[in-house]
MARDREN-586164 format. One record per residue (C-alpha): x, y, z; residue number from 1. Coordinates in steps of 0.5 Angstrom, whole numbers. Layout:
REM MARDREN-586164
xx X; yy Y; zz Z; seq NUM
...
REM end
This chain:
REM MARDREN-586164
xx -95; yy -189; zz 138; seq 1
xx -98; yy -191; zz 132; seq 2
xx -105; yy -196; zz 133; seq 3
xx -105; yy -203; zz 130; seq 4
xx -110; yy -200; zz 124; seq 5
xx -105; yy -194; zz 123; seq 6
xx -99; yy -200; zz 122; seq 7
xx -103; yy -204; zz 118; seq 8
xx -106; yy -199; zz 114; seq 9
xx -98; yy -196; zz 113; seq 10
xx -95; yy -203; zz 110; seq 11
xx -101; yy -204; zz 105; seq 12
xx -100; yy -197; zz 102; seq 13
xx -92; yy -199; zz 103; seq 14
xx -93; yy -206; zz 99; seq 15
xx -97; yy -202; zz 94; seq 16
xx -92; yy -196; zz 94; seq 17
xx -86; yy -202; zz 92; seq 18
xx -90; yy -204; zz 87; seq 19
xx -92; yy -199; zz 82; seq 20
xx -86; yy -198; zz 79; seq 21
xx -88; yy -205; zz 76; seq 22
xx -95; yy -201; zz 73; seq 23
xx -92; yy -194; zz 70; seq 24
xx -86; yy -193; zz 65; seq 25
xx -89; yy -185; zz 65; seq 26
xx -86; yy -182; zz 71; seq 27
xx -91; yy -177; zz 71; seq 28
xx -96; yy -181; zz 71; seq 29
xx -92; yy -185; zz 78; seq 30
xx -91; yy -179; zz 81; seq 31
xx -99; yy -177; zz 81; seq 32
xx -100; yy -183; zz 84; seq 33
xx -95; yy -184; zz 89; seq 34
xx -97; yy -175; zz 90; seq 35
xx -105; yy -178; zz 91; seq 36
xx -101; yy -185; zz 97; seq 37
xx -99; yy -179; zz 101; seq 38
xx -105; yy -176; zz 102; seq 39
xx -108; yy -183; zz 105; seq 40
xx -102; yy -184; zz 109; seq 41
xx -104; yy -178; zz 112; seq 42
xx -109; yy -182; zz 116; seq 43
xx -111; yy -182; zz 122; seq 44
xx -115; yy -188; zz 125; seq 45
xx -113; yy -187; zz 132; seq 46
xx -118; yy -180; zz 133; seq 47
xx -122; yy -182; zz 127; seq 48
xx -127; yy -175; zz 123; seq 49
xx -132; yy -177; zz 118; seq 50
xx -129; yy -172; zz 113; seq 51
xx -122; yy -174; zz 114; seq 52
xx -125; yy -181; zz 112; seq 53
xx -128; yy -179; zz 106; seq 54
xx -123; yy -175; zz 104; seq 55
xx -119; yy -181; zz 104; seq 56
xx -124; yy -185; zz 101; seq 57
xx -124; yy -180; zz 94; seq 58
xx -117; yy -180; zz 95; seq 59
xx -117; yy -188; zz 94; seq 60
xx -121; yy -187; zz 89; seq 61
xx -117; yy -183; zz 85; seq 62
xx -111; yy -188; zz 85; seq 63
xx -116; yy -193; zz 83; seq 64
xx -118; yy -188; zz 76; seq 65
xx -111; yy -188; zz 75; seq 66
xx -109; yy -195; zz 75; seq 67
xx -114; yy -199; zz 73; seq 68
xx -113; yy -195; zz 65; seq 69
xx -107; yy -197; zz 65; seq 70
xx -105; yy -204; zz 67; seq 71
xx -105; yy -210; zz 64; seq 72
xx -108; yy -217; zz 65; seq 73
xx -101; yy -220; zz 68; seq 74
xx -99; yy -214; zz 72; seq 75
xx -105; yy -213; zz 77; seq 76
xx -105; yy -218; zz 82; seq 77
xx -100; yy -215; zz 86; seq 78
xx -102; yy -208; zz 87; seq 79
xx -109; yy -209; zz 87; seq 80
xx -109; yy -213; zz 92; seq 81
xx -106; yy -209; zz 96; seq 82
xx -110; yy -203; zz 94; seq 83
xx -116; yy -207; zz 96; seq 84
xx -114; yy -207; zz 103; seq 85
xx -113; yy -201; zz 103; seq 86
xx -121; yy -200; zz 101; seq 87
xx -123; yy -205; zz 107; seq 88
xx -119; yy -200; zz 112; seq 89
xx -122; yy -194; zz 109; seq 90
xx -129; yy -198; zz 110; seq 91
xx -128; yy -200; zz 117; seq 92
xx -126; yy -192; zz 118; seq 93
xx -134; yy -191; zz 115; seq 94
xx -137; yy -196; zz 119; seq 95
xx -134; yy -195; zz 125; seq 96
xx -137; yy -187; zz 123; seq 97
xx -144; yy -190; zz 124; seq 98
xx -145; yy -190; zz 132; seq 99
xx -144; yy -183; zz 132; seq 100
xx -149; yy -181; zz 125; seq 101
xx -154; yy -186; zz 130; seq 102
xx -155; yy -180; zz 135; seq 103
xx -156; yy -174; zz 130; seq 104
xx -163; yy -173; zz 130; seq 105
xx -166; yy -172; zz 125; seq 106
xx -165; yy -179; zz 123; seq 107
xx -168; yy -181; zz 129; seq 108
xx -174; yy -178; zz 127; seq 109
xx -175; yy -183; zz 121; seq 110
xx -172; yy -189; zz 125; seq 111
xx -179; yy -191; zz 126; seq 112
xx -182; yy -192; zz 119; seq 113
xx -183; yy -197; zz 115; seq 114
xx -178; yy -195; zz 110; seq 115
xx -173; yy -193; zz 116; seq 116
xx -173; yy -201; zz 118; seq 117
xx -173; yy -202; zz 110; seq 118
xx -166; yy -199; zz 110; seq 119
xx -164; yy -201; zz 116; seq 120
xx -163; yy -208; zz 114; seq 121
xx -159; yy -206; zz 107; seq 122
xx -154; yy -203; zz 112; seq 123
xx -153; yy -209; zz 115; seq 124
xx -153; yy -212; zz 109; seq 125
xx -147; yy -208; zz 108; seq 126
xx -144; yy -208; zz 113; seq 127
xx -144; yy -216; zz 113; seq 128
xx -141; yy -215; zz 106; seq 129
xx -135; yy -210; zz 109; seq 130
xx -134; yy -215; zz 115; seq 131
xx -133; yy -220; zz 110; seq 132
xx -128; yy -217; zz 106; seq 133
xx -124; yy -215; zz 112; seq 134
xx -122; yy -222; zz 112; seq 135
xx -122; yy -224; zz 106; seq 136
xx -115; yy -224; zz 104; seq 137
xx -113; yy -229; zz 98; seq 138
xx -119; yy -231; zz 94; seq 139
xx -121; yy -237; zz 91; seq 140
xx -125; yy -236; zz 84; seq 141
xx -130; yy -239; zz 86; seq 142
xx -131; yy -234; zz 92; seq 143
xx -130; yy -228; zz 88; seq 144
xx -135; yy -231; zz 83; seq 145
xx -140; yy -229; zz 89; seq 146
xx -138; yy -223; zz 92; seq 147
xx -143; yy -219; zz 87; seq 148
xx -148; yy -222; zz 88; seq 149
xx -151; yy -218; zz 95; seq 150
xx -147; yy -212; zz 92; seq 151
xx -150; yy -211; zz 86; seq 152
xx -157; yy -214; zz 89; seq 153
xx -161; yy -211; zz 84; seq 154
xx -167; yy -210; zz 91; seq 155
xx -161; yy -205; zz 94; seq 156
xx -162; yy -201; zz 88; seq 157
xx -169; yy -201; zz 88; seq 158
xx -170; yy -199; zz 94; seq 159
xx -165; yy -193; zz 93; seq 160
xx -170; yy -192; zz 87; seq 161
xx -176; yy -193; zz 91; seq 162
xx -173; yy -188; zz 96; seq 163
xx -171; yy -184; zz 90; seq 164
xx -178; yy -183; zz 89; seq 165
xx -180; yy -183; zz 95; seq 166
xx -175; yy -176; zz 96; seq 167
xx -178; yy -173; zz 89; seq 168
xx -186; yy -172; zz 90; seq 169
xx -184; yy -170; zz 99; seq 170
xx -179; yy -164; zz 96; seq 171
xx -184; yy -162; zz 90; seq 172
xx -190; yy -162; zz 96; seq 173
xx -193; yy -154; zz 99; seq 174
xx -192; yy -156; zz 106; seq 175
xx -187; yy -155; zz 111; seq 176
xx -187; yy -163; zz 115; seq 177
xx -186; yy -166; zz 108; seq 178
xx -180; yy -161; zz 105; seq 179
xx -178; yy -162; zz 113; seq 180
xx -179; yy -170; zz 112; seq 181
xx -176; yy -170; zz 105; seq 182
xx -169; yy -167; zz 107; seq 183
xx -169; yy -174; zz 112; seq 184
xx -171; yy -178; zz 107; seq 185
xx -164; yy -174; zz 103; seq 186
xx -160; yy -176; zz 109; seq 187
xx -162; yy -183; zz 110; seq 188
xx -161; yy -184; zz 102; seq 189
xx -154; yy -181; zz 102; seq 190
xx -152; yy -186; zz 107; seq 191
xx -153; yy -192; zz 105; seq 192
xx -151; yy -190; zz 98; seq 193
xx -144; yy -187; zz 100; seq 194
xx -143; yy -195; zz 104; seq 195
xx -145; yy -198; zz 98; seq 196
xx -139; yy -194; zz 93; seq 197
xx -134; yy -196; zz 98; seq 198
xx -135; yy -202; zz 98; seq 199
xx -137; yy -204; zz 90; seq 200
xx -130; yy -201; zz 90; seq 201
xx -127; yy -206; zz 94; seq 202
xx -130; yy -212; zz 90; seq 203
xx -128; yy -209; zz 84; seq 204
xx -120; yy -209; zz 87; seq 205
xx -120; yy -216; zz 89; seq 206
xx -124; yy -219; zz 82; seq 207
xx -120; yy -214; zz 78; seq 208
xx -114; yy -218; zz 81; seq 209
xx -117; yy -225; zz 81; seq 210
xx -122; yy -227; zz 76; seq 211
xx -119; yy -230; zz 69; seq 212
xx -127; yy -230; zz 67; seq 213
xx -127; yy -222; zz 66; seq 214
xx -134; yy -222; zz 66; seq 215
xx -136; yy -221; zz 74; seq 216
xx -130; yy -215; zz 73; seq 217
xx -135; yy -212; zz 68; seq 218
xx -141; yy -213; zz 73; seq 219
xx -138; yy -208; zz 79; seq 220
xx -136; yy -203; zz 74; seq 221
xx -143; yy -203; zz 71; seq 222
xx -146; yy -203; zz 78; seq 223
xx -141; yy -197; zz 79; seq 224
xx -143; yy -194; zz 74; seq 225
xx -151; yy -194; zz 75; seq 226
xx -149; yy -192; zz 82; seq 227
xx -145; yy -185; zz 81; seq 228
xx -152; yy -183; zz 75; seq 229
xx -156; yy -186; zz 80; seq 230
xx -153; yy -182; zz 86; seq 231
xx -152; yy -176; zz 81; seq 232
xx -160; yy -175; zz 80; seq 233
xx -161; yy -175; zz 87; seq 234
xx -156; yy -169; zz 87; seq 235
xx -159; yy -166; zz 81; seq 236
xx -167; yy -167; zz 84; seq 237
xx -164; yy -163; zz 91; seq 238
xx -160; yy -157; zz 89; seq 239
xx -163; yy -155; zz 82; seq 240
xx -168; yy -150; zz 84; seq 241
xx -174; yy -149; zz 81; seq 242
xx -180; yy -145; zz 86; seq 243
xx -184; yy -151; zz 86; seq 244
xx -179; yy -154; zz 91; seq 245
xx -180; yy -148; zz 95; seq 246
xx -181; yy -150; zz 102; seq 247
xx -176; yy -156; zz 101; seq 248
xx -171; yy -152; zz 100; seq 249
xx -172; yy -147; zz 105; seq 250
xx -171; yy -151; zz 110; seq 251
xx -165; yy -156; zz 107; seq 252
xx -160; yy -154; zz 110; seq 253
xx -153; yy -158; zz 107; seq 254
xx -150; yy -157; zz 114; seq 255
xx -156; yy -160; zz 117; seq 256
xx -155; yy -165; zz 114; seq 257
xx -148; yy -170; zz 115; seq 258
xx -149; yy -176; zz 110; seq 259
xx -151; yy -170; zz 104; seq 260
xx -144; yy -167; zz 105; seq 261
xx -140; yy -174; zz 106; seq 262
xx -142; yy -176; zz 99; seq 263
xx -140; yy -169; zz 96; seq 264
xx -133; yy -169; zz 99; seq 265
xx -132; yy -176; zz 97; seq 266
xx -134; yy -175; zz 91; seq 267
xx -131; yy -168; zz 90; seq 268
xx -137; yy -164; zz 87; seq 269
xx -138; yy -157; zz 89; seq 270
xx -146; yy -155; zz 89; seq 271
xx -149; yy -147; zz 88; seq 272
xx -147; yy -144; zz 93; seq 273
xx -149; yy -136; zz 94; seq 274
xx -146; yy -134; zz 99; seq 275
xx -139; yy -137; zz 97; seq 276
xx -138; yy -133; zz 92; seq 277
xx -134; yy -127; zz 94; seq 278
xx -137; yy -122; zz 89; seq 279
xx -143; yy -123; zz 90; seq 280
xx -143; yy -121; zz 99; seq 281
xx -137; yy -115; zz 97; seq 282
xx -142; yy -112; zz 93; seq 283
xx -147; yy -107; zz 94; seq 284
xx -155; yy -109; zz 91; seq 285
xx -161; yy -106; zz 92; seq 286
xx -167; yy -112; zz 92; seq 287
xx -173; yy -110; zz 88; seq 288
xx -180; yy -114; zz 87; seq 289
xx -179; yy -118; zz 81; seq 290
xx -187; yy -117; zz 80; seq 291
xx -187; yy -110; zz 81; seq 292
xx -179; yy -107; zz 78; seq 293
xx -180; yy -101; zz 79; seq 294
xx -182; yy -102; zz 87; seq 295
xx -175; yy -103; zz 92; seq 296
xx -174; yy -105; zz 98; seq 297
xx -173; yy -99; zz 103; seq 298
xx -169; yy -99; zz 110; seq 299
xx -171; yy -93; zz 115; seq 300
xx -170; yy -86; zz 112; seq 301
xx -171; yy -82; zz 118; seq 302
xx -169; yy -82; zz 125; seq 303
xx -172; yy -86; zz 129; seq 304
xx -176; yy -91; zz 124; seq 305
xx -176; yy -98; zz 123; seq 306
xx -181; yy -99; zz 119; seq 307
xx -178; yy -103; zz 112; seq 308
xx -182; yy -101; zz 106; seq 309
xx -182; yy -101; zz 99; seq 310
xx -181; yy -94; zz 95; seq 311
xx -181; yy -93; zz 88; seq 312
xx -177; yy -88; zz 88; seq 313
xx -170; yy -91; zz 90; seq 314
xx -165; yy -87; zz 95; seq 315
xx -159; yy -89; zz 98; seq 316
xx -164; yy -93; zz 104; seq 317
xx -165; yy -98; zz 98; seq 318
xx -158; yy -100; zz 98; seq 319
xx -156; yy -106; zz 102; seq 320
xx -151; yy -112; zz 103; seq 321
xx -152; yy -120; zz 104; seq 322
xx -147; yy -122; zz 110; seq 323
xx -146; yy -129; zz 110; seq 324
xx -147; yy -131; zz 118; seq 325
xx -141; yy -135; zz 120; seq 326
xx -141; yy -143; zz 119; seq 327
xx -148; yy -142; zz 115; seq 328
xx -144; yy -141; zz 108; seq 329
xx -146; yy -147; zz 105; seq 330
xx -153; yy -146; zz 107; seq 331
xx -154; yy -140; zz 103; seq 332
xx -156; yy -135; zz 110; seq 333
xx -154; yy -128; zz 111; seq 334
xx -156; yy -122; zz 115; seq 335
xx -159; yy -116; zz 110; seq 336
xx -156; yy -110; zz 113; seq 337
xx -156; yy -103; zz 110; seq 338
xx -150; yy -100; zz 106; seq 339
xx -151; yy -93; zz 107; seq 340
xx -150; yy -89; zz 114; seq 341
xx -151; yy -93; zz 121; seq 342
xx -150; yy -101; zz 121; seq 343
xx -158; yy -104; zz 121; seq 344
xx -160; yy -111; zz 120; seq 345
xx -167; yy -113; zz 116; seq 346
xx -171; yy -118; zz 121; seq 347
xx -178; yy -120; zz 122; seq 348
xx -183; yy -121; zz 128; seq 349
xx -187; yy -128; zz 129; seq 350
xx -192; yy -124; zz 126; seq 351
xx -189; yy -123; zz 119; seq 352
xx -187; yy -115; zz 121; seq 353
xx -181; yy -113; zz 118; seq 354
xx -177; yy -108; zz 122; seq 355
xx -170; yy -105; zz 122; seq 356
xx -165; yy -106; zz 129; seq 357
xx -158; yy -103; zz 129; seq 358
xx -156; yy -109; zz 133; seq 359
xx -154; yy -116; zz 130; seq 360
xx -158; yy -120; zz 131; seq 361
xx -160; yy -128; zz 132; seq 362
xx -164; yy -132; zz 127; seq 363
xx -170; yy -127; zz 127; seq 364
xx -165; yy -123; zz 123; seq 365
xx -162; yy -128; zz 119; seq 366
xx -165; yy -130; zz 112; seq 367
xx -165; yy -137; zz 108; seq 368
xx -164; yy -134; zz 100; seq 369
xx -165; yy -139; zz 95; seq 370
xx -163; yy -137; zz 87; seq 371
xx -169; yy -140; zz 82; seq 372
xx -165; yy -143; zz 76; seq 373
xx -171; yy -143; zz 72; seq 374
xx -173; yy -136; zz 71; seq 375
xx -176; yy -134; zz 63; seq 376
xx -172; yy -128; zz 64; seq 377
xx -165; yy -129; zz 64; seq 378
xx -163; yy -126; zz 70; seq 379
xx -164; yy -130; zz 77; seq 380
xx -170; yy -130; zz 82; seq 381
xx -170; yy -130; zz 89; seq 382
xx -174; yy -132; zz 95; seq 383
xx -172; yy -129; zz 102; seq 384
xx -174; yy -134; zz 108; seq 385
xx -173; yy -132; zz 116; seq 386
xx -169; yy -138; zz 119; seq 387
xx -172; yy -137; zz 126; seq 388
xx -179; yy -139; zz 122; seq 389
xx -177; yy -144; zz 117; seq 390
xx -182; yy -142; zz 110; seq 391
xx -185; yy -135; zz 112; seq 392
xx -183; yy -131; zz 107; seq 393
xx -181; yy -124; zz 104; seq 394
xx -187; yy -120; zz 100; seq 395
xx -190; yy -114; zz 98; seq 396
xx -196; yy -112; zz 99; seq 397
xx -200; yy -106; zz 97; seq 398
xx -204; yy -102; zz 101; seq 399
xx -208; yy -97; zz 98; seq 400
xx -202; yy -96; zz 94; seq 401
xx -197; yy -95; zz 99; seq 402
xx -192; yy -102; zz 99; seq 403
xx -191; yy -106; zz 106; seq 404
xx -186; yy -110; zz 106; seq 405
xx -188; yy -117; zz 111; seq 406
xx -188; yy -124; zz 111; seq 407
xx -193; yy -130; zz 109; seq 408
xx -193; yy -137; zz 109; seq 409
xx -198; yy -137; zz 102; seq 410
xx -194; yy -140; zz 97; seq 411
xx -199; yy -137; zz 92; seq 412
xx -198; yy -130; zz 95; seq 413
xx -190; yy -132; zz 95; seq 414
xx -191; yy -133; zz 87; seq 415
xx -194; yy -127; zz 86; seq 416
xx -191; yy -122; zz 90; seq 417
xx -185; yy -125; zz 94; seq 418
xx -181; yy -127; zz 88; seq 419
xx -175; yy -122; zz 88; seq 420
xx -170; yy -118; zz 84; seq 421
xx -162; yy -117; zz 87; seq 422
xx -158; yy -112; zz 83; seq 423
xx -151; yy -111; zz 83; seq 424
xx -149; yy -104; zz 84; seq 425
REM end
């Protein structure tokens, strides 16, 4: 049996259906619309998932991409009333998602601090303004007049700025607690800027509909404007990797990060992700110091030796294969194991020694790669990190001229000797 939320949400996208036909004369471009309506109707509210509600979200967003180019002035109260509706049950959905977001524990660790207690006042900012549109049904002008106004509140913005900012000098920092500190900051943003475009959305919809004075409508769509260049800076800062973000990067796991991921679906944008592309993990490589390219990474040649090490001259032992561990595609992590004869897997010890085992083993075996995208040499660079000891990373040493392969977590020795080369073969 359908909830009372499914029904409601049912007949609004019904009346929005009917009314259509009054907006587009093309037939294709009504077909694409109503194509994009039966996704929303696919909502389940009753068994509510976060991603199911964002895919909804972008879904709605896409009608409003869609509608709001083509309508004229006297044609839009109908449908976009019924369209902001639906917006306002698609923000209950998010909102209620918050309880469950409130016992991740990585935004606990941040719960404390002055810019938690900061951010928590936005967010019941907003939400006060999502419980008010929940029951706003037909507004007078002059009400609509001051829905932006805590919307596009320009100290919501700064503080999103400021936490921007704050993010910025955590991410380009050397130690492991401000890269680990940043990764929250990126959660908490992300959260507080996927409520606030769902909701400039709603007042866009309802303005749109009853203002006769056009320039309130203009002020939301600046505002959303802003807001997409704003949230994609903070997207750009995260995932464009440069060595300086080193330690930021080893420990940013997407997945670890729920809000990071909702804004990505709703949005619908995909972000650099190694392990995902089928070509690089059927291939076989050989990993090779950038520093040193006539050096190779070697697993064990001999019966019983576990020893990994670095030769200069290449054998079949130099060949290798990146395998994505299941459920950590997004977060770029592998298993590295030899190509050639027996099944092994590179690992590390706590104390940074590289070993070979023939058994599959756990996140001492299991390695963050990270693709630096600011390399003068044309081709990508690499920076392997254990998962088990977040920033201990993989080097080459030389020791009276024979090469050892071991972990450190000197970022000045990572530059000079842990900067890596992976060939395709």
């Amino acid at each position: 049996m359908e909830s009372e939320a499914e029904q409601e949400l049912e007949r609004k996208l019904k009346q929005l259906d009917n009314e259509l036909p009054w907006i587009f004369s093309d037939e294709n471009t009504l077909n694409s619309v109503r194509t994009a309506m039966n996704e929303v109707k696919k909502f389940d509210l009753s068994t509510i998932d976060f991603g199911d509600v964002c895919q909804k979200i972008a879904v709605g967003i896409n009608i409003a991409a869609l509608l709001f180019p083509s309508i004229k002035v006297f044609k839009i109260a109908f449908p976009l009333a019924n369209l902001a509706k639906v917006f306002v049950e698609l923000g209950k959905a998010l909102e209620s998602n918050d309880k469950a977001i409130e016992e991740n524990k990585e935004h606990h660790k941040v719960q404390r601090t002055d810019i938690r207690s900061e951010a928590n006042a936005y967010e019941n900012g907003l939400v006060t303004i999502n419980a008010h549109l929940s029951v706003l049904r037909k507004a007078p002008e002059g009400v609509t007049e001051k829905l932006d106004f805590d919307i596009t509140d320009s100290e919501c913005v700064n503080f999103l700025q400021k936490l921007q900012g704050k993010t910025k000098s955590l991410i380009f920092a050397s130690d492991m607690e401000s890269a680990r500190k940043a990764a929250e900051y990126v959660n908490l943003y992300f959260r507080i800027a996927i409520l606030r475009t769902v909701l400039l959305w709603q007042v866009y919809c309802i303005k749109r509909r009853t203002e006769v004075n056009r320039s309130g409508v203009q002020n939301i769509w600046e505002a959303l404007v802003q807001s997409q260049k704003t949230d994609l800076e903070m997207l750009r800062l995260v995932t464009v990797a440069h060595f300086e973000k080193t330690m930021f990067l080893t420990v940013f796991h997407p997945n670890k990060n729920k809000n990071f991921l909702l804004f990505l679906r709703i949005q619908e944008y995909e972000i650099p992700c190694i392990a995902q592309d089928c070509r690089f993990t059927s291939q076989v490589h050989v990993i090779r110091s950038s520093n040193a390219p006539d050096v190779s990474l070697e697993m064990p040649s001999f019966h019983g030796s576990k020893c990994i090490v670095g030769t200069k001259e290449p054998t079949d032992a130099c060949l290798c294969k990146f395998n994505p561990v299941q459920y950590r595609k997004l977060d770029n992590v592998f298993y590295i194991t030899s190509s050639q004869g027996s099944k092994r897997y590179v690992c590390m010890s706590e104390n940074g020694t590289c070993f070979a085992q023939k058994e599959e083993p756990g996140e001492e075996g299991q390695w963050k790669l990270v693709r630096l995208e600011d390399t003068s040499r044309g081709s990508p660079q690499f920076i392997l990190s254990r998962i088990k000891l977040p920033c201990m990373f993989l080097c080459m040493d030389s020791i009276h001229n024979f090469s050892v392969i071991a972990g450190t977590r000197d970022l000045e020795k990572v530059k000079a000797c842990g900067v890596w080369d992976i060939l395709d073969l």
